[in-house]
N, CA, C and O atoms as a Maestro MAE file, in Angstrom:
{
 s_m_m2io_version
 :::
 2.0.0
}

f_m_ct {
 s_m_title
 :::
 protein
 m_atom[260] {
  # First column is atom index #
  i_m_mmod_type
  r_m_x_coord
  r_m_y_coord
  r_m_z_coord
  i_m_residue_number
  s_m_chain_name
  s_m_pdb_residue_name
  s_m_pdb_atom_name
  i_m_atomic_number
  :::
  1 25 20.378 -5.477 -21.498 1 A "UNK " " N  " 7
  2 3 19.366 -6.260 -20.831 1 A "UNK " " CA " 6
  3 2 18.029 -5.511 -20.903 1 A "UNK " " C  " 6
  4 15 18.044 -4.341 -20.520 1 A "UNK " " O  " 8
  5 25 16.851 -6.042 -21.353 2 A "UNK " " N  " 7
  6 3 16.032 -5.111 -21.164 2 A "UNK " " CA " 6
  7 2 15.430 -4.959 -20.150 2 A "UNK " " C  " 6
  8 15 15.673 -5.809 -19.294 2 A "UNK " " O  " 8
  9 25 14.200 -3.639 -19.700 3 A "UNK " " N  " 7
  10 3 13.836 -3.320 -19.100 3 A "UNK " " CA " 6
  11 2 12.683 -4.415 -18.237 3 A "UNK " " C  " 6
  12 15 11.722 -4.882 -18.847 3 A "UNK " " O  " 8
  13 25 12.936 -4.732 -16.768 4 A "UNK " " N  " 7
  14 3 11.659 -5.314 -15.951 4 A "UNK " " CA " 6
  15 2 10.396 -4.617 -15.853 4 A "UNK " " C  " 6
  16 15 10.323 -3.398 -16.005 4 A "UNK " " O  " 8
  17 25 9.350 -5.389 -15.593 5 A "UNK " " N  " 7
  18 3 8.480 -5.276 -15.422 5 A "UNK " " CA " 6
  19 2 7.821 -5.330 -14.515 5 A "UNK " " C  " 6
  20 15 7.678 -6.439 -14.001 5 A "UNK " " O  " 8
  21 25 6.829 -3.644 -13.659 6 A "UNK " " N  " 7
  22 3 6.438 -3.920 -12.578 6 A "UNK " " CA " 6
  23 2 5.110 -4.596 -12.319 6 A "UNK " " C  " 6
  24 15 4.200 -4.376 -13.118 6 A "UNK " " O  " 8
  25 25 5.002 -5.015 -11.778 7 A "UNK " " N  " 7
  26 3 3.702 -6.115 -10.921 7 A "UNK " " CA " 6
  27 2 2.736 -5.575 -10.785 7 A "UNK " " C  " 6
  28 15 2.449 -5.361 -9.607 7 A "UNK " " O  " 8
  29 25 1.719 -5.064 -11.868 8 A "UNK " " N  " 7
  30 3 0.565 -4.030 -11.951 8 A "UNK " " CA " 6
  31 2 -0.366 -4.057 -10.868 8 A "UNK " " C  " 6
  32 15 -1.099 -3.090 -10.661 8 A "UNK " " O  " 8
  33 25 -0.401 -5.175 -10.097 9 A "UNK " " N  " 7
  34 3 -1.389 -5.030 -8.787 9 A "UNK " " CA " 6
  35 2 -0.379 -4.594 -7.962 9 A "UNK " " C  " 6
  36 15 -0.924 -5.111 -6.987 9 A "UNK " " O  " 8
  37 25 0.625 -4.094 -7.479 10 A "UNK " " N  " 7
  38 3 1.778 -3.769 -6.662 10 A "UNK " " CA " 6
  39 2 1.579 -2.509 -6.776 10 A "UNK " " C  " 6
  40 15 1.241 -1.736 -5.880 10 A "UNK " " O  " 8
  41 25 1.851 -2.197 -8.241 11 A "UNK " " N  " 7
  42 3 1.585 -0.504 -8.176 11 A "UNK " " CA " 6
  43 2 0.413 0.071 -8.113 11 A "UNK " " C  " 6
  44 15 0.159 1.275 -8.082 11 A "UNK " " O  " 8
  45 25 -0.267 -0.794 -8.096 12 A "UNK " " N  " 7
  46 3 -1.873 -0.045 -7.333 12 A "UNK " " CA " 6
  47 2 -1.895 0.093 -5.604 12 A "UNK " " C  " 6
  48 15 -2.276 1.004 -4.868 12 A "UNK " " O  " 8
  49 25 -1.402 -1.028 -5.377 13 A "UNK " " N  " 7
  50 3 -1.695 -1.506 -3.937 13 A "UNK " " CA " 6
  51 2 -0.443 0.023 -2.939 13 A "UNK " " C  " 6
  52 15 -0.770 0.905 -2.145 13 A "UNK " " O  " 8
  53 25 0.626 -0.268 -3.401 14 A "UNK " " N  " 7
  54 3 1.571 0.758 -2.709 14 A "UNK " " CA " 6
  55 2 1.948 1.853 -3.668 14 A "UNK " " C  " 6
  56 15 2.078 1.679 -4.879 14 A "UNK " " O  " 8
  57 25 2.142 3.191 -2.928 15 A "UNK " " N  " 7
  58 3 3.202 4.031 -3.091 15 A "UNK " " CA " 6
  59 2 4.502 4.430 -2.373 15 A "UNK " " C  " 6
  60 15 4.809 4.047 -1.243 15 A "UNK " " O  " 8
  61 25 5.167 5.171 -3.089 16 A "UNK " " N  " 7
  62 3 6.413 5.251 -2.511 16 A "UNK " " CA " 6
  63 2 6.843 6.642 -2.163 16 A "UNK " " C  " 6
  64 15 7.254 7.396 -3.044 16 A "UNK " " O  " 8
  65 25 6.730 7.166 -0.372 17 A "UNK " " N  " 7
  66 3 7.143 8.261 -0.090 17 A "UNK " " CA " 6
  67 2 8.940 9.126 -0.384 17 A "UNK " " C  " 6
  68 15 10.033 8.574 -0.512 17 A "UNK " " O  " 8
  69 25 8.708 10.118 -0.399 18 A "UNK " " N  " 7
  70 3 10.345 10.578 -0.749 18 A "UNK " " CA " 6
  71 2 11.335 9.986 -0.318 18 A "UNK " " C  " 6
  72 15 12.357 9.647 -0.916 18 A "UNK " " O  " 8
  73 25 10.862 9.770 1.385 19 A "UNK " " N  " 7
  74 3 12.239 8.890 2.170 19 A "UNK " " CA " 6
  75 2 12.860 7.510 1.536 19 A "UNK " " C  " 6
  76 15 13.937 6.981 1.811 19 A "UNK " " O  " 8
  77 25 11.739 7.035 0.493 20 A "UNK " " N  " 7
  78 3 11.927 5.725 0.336 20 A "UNK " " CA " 6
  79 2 11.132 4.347 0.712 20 A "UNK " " C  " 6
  80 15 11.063 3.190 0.297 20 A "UNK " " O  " 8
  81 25 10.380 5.439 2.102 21 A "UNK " " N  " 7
  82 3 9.590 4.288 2.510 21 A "UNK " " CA " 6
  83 2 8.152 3.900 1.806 21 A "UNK " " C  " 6
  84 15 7.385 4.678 1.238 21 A "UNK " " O  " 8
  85 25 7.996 2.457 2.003 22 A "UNK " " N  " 7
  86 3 6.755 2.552 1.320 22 A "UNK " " CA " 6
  87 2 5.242 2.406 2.152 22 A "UNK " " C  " 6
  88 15 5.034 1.538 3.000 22 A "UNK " " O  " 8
  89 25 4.162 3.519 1.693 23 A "UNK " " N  " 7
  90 3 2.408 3.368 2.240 23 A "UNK " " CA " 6
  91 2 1.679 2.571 1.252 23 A "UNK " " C  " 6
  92 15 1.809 2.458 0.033 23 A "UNK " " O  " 8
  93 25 0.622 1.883 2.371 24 A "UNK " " N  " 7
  94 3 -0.419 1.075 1.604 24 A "UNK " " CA " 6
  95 2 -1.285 1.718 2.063 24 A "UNK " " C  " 6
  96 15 -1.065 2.752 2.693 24 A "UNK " " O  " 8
  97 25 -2.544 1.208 1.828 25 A "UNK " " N  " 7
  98 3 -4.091 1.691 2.370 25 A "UNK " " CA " 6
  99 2 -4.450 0.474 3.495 25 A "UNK " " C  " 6
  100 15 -3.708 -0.443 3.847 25 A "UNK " " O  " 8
  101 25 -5.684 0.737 3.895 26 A "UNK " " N  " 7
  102 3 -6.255 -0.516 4.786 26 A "UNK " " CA " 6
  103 2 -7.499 -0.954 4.357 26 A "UNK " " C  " 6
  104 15 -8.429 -0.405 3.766 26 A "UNK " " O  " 8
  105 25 -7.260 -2.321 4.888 27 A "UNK " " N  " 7
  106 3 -8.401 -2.928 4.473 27 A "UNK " " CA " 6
  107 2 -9.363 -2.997 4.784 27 A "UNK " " C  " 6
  108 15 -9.384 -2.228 5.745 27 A "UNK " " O  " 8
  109 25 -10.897 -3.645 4.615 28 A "UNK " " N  " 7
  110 3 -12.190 -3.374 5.793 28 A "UNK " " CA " 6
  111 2 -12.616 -2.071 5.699 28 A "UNK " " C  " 6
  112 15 -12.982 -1.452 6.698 28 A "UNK " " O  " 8
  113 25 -12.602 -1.438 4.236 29 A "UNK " " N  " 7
  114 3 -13.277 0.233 4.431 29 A "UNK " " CA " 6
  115 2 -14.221 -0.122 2.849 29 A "UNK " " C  " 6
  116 15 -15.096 0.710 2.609 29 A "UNK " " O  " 8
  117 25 -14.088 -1.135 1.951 30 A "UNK " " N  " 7
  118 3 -15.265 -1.173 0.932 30 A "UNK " " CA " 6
  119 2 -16.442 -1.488 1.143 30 A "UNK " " C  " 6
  120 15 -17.277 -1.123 0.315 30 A "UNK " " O  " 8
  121 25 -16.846 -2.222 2.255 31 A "UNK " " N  " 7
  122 3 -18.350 -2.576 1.987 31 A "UNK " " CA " 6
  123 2 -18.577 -2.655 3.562 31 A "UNK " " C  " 6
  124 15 -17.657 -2.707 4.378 31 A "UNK " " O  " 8
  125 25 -20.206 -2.658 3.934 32 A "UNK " " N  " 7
  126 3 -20.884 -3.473 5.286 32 A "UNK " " CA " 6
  127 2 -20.080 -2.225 6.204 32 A "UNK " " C  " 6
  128 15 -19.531 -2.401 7.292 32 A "UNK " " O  " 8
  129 25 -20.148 -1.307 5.667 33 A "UNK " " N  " 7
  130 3 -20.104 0.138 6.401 33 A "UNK " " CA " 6
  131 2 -20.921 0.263 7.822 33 A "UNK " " C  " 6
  132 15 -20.480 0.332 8.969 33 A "UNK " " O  " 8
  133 25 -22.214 0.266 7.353 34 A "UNK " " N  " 7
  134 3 -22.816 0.921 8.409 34 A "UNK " " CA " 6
  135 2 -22.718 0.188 9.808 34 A "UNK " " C  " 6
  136 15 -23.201 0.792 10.765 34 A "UNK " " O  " 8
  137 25 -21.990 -1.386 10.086 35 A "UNK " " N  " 7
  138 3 -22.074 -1.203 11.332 35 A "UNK " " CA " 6
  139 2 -20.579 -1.168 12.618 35 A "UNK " " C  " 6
  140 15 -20.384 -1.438 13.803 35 A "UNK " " O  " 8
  141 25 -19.799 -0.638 11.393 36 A "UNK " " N  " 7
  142 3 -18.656 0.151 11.559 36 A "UNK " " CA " 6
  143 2 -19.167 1.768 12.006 36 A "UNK " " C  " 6
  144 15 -20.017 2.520 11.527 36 A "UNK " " O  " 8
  145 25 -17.962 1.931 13.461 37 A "UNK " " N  " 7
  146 3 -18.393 3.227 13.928 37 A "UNK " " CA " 6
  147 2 -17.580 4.411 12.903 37 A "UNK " " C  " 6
  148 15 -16.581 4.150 12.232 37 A "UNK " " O  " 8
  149 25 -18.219 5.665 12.958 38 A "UNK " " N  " 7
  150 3 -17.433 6.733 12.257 38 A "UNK " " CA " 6
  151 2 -16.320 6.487 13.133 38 A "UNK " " C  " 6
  152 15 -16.284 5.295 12.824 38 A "UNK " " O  " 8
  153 25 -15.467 6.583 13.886 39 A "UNK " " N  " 7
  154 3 -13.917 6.454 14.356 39 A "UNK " " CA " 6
  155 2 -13.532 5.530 13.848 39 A "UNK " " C  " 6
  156 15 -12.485 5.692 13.223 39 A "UNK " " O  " 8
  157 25 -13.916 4.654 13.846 40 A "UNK " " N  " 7
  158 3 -13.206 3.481 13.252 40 A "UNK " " CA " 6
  159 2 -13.382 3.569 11.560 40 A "UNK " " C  " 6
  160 15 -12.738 2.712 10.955 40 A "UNK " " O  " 8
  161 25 -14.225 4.562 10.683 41 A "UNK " " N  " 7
  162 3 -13.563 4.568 9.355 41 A "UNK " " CA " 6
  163 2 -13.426 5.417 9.175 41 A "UNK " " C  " 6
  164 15 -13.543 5.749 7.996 41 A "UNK " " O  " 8
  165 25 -13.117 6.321 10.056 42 A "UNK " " N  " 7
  166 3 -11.789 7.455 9.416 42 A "UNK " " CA " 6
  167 2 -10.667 7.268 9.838 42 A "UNK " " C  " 6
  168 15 -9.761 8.019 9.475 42 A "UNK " " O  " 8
  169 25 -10.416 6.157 10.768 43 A "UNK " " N  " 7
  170 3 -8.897 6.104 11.061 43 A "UNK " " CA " 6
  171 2 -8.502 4.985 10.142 43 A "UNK " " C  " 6
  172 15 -7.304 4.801 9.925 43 A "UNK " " O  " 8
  173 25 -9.550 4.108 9.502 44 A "UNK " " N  " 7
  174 3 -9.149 3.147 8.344 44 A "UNK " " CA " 6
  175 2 -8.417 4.200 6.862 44 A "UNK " " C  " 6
  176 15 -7.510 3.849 6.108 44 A "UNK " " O  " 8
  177 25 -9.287 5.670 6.841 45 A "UNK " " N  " 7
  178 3 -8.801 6.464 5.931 45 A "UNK " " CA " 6
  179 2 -7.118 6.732 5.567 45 A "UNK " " C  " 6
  180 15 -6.619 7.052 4.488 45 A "UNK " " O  " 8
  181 25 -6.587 6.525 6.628 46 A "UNK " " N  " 7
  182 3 -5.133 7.178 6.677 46 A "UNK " " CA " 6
  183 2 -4.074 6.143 6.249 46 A "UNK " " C  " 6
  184 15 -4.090 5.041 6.798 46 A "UNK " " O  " 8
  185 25 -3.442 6.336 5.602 47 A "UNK " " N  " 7
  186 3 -2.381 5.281 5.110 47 A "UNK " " CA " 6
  187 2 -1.490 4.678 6.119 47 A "UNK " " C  " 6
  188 15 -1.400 5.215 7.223 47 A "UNK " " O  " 8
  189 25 -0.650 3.331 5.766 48 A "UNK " " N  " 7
  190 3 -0.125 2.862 6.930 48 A "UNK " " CA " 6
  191 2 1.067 2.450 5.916 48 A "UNK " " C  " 6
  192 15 1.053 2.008 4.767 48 A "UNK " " O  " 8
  193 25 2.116 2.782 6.828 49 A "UNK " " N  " 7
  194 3 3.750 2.259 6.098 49 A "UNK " " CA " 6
  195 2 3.406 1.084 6.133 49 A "UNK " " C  " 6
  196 15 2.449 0.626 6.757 49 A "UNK " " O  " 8
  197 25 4.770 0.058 4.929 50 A "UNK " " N  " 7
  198 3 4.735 -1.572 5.167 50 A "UNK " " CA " 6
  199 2 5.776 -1.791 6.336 50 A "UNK " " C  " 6
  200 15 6.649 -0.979 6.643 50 A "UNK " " O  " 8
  201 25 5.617 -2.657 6.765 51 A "UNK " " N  " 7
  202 3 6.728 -3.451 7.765 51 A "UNK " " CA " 6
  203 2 7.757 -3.504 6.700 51 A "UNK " " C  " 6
  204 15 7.644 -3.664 5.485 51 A "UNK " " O  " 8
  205 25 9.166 -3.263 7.744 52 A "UNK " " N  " 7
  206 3 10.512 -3.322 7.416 52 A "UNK " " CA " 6
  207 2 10.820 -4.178 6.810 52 A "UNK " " C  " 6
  208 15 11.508 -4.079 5.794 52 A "UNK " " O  " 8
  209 25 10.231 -5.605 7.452 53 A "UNK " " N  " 7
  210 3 10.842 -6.876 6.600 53 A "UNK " " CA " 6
  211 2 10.007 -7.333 5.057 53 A "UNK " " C  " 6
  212 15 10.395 -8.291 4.389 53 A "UNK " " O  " 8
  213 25 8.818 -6.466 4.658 54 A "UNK " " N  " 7
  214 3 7.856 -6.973 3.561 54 A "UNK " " CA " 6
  215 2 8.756 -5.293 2.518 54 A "UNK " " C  " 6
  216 15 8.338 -4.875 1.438 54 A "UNK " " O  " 8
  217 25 9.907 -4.731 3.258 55 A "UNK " " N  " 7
  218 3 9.858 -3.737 2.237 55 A "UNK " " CA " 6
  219 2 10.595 -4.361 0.674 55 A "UNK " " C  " 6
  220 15 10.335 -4.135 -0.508 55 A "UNK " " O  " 8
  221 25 11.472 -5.112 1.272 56 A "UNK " " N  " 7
  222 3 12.746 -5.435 -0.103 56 A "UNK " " CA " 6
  223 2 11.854 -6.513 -0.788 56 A "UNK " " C  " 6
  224 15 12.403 -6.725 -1.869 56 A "UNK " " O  " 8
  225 25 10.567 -7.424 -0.671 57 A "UNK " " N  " 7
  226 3 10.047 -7.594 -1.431 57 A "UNK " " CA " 6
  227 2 9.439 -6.761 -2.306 57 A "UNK " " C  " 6
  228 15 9.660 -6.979 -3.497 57 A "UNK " " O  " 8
  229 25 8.796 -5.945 -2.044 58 A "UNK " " N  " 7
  230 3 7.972 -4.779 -2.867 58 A "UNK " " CA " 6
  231 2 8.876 -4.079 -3.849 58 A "UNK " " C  " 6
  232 15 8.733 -4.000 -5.069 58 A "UNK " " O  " 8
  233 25 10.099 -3.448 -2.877 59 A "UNK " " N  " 7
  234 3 10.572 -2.800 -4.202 59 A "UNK " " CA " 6
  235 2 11.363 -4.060 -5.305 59 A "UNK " " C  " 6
  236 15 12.047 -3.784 -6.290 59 A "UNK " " O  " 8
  237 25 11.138 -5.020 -4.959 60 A "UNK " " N  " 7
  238 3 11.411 -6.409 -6.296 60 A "UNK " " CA " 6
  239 2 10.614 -6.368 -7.062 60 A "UNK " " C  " 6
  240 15 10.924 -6.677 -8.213 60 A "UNK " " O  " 8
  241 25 9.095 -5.925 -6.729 61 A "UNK " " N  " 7
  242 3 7.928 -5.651 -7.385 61 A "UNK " " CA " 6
  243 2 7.704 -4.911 -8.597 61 A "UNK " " C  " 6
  244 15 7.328 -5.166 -9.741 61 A "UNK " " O  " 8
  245 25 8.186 -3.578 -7.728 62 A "UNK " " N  " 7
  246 3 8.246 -2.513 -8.538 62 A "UNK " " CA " 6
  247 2 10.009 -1.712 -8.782 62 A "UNK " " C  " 6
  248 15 10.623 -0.840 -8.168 62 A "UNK " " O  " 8
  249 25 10.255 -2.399 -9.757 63 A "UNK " " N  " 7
  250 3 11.974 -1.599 -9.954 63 A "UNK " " CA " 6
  251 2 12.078 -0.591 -10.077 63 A "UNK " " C  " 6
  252 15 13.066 -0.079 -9.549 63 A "UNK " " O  " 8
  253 25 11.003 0.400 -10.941 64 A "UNK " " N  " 7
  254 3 11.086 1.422 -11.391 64 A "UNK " " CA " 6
  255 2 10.422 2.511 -10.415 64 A "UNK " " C  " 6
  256 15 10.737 3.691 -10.566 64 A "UNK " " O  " 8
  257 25 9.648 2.193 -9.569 65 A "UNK " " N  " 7
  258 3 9.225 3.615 -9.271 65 A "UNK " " CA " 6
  259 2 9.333 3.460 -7.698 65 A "UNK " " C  " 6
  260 15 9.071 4.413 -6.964 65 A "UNK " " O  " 8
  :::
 }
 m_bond[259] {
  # First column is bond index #
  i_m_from
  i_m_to
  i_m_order
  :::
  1 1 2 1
  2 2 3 1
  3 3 4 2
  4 3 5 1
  5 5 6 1
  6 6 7 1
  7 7 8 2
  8 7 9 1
  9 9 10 1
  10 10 11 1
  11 11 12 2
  12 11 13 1
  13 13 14 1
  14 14 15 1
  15 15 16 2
  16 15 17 1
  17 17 18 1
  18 18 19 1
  19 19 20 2
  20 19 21 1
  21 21 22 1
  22 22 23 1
  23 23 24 2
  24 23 25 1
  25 25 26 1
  26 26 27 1
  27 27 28 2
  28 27 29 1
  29 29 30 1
  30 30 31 1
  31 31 32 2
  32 31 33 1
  33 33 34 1
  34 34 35 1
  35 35 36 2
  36 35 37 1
  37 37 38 1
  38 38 39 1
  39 39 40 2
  40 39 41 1
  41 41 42 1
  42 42 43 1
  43 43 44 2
  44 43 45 1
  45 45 46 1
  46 46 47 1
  47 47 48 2
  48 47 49 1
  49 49 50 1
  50 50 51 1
  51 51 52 2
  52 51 53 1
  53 53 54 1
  54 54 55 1
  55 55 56 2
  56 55 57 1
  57 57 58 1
  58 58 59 1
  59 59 60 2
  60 59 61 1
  61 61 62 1
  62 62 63 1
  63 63 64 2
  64 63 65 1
  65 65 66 1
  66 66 67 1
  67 67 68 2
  68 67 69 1
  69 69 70 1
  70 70 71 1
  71 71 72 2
  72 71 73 1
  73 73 74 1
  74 74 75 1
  75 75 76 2
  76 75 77 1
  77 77 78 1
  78 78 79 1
  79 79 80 2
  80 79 81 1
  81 81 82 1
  82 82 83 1
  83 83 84 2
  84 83 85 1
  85 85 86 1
  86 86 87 1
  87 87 88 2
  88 87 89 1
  89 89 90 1
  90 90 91 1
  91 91 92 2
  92 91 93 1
  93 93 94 1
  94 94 95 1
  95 95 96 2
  96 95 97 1
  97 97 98 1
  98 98 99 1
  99 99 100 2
  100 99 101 1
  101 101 102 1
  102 102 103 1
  103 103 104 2
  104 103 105 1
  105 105 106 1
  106 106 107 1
  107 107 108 2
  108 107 109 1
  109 109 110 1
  110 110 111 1
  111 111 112 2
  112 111 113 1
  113 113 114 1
  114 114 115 1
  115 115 116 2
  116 115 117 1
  117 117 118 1
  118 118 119 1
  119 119 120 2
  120 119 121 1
  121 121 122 1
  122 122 123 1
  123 123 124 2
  124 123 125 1
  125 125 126 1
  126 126 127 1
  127 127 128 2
  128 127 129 1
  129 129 130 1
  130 130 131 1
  131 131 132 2
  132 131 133 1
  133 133 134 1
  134 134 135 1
  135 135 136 2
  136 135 137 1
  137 137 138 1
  138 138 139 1
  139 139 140 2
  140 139 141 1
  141 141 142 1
  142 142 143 1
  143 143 144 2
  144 143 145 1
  145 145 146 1
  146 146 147 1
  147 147 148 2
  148 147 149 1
  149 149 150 1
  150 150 151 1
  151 151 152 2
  152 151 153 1
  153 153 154 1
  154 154 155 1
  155 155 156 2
  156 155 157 1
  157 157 158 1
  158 158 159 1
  159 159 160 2
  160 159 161 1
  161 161 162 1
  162 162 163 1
  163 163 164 2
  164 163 165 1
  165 165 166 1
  166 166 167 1
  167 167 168 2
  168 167 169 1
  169 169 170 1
  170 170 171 1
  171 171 172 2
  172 171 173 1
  173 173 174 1
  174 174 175 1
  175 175 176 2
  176 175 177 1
  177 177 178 1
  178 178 179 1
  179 179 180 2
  180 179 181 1
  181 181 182 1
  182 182 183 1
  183 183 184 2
  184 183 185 1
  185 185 186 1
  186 186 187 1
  187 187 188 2
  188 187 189 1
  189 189 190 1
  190 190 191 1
  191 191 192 2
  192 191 193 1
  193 193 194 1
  194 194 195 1
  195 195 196 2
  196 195 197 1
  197 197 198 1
  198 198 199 1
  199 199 200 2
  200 199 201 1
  201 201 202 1
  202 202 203 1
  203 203 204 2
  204 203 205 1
  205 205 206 1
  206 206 207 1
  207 207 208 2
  208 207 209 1
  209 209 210 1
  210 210 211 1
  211 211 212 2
  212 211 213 1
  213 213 214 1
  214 214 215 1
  215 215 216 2
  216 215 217 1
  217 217 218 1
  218 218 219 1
  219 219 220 2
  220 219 221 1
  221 221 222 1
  222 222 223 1
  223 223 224 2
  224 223 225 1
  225 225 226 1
  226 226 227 1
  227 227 228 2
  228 227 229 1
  229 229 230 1
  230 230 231 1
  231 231 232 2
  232 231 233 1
  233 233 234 1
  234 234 235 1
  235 235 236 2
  236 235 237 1
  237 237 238 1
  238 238 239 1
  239 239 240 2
  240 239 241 1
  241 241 242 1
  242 242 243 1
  243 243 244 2
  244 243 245 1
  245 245 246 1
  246 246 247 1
  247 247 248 2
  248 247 249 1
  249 249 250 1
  250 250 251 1
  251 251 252 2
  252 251 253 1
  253 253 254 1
  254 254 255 1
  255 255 256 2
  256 255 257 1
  257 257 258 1
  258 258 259 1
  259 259 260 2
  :::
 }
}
């Protein structure tokens, strides 16, 4: 059977920590900055796991990695 193919905006959007679980980024940090407070975009900086139930879609996404 040959090899699937992963969902090239998928593997941009998430990675996949050792445990298995998977981080995304957040949204609301590209543009119209300035009348966003500094707390509020450095805590946009930090990655956020997916919800439990959006995980077994993703890794359908991406088989391989």
């Amino acid at each position: 059977m040959p090899k699937m193919k992963s969902l090239s905006g998928a593997t941009k959007r998430f990675k996949r920590t050792k445990k298995g679980a998977v981080k995304r980024g957040q949204s609301h940090r590209s543009h119209i900055l300035t009348k966003k407070s500094t707390k509020r975009k450095r805590q946009l900086r930090s990655p956020q796991s997916v919800h439990a139930s959006d995980v077994v879609l993703i890794n359908r996404m991406m088989p391989y990695r």
